[in-house]
N, C-alpha and C positions, 0 to 999 in steps of 0.2 A: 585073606592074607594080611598080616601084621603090615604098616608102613614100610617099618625099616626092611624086612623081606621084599617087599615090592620097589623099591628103591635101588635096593641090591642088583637084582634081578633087572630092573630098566638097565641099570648103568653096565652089569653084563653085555647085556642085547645091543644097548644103542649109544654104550658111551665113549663117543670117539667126536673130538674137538672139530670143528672146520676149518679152522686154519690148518690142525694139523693135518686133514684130508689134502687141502692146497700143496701141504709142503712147510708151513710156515710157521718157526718157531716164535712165540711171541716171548717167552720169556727172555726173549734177546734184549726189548724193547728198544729198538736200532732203527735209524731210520727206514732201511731196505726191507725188513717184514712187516713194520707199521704200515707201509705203502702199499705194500704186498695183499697185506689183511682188508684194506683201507678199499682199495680195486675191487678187491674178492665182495667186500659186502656191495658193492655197487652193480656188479656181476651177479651176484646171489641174490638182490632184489626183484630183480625182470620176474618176467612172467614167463619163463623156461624153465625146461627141466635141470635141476638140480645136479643132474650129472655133467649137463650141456656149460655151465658157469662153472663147476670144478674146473671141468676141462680146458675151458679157454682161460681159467685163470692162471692156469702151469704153463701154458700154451705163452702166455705173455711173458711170462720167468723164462721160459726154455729163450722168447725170442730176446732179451736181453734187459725188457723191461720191468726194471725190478726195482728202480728209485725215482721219483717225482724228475731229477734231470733227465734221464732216461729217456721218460717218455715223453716228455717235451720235444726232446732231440729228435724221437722216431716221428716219420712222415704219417700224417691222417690214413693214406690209401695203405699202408704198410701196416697200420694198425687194424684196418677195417680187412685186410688179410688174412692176418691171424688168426681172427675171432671167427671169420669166415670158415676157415677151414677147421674150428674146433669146431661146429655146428652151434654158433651161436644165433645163426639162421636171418633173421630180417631184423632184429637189434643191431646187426654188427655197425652198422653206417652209421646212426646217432648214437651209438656205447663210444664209438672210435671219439667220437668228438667229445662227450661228457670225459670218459678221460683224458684226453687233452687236457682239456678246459682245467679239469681238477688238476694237476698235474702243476699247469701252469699256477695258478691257486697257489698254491701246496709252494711252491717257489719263491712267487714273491710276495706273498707274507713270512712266511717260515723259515725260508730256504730249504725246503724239501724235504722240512726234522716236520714231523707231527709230535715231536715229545716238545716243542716253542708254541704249536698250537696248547697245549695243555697246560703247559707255563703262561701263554697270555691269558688262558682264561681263569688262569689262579686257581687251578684245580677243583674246580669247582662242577660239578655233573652238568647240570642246566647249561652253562656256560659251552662247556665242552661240545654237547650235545648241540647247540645251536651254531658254534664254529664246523663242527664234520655237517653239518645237514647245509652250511654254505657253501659247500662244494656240488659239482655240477652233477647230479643225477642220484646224490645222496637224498633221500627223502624220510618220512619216518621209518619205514621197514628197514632202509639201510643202515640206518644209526643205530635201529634195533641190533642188526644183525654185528654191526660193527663192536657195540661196547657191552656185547653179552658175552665176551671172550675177551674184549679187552679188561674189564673188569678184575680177571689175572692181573695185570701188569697196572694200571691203573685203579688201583682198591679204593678211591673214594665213591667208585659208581658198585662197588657190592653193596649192598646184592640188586638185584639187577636182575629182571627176566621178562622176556618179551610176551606180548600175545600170545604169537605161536604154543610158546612154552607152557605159558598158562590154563591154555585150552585144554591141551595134552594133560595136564596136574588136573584141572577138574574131573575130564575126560575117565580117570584112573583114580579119581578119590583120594589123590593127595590133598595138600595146601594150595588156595588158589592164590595167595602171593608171595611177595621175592622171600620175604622173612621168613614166613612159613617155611619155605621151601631150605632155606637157610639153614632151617635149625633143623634139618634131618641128616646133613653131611658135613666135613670137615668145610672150612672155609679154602682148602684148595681145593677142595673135589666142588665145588659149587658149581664154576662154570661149565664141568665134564656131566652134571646132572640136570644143567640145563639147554644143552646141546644135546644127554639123550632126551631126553621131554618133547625138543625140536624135531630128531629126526623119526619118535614115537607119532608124534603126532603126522608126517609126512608119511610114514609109512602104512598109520591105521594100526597102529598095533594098541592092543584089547589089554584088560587083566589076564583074560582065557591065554591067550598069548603068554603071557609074563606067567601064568600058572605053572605052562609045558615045558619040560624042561629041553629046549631047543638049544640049536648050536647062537653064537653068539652071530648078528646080523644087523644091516645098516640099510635103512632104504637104498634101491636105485641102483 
């Protein structure tokens, strides 16, 4: 199968953004999805099922937390409630507090804009990248997971593709890097090609896979 055919075909099968799974439009770039995104990747880091982090991440929007004041304002036990009951299982007690922590962060440096994180670091990637990983429970997977979609809204960090991502590209005899992988799609579709790559490689899906002409599908 030609690249561009298999490409086609991934982004069919597996190309749906995680933010917009969450809910969360980034093209807003507004403080309330920045934060939104920002939790989600910290969420989506853990070592739980990838449905179980969706879920408490809407789980926190439904309960009102949806800006750095927010959740400052909501109580630890009220936090570690929510998550509780999305099934975010034996994380929720130190997630309740790493978002706090970040939150609080997020406030009094910035006031609760992550677009004044991005201004202090003079837009600069490395910079950027080293300001979100000082937040509490952001680690490298979550920075991963943060600016491989912020990358959209923030275009000095394109092109941009994590591990994960990469793996999947070998995996499938694509490009094993960002550029590579760059130049097989428009520079909007970038991040929708590397979010399918992500949820290709989560779910094990094969060439033989991408051969069949199946319904369109998302791990989990």
């Amino acid at each position: 199968m030609q690249k561009a055919d298999l490409v086609r075909r991934l982004i069919d099968r597996h190309g749906r953004l995680f933010s917009a799974e969450i809910g969360v439009d980034l093209s807003k770039n507004t403080p309330s999805p920045l934060f939104r995104w920002l939790c989600a990747a910290l969420l989506l880091s853990a070592r739980i099922p990838h449905r179980n982090a969706v879920k408490a991440s809407r789980a926190l929007a439904d309960a009102g937390m949806t800006t750095a004041r927010h959740m400052v304002d909501t109580a630890w036990k009220d936090r570690v409630a929510v998550l509780s009951d999305a099934g975010y299982g034996r994380f929720d007690e130190s997630t309740a507090r790493m978002l706090g922590d970040t939150a609080e962060l997020l406030e009094q440096n910035y006031g609760g804009d992550l677009r004044k994180l991005r201004d202090a670091a003079d837009r600069d990637p490395k910079a950027e990248r080293a300001a979100v990983m000082a937040c509490k429970g952001i680690g490298e997977v979550g920075a991963d997971i943060f600016l491989r979609e912020m990358q959209a809204v923030w275009p000095e960090n394109h092109p941009f593709a994590d591990g994960k991502a990469l793996a999947a590209a070998k995996r499938l005899g694509l490009p094993e890097t960002a550029e590579g992988l760059a130049a097989l799609v428009d520079r909007k579709e970038f991040p929708t090609l590397i979010a399918a790559l992500v949820r290709a490689e989560l779910a094990g899906t094969t060439t033989e896979d991408l051969s069949s002409q199946g319904k369109k599908t998302t791990p989990h």
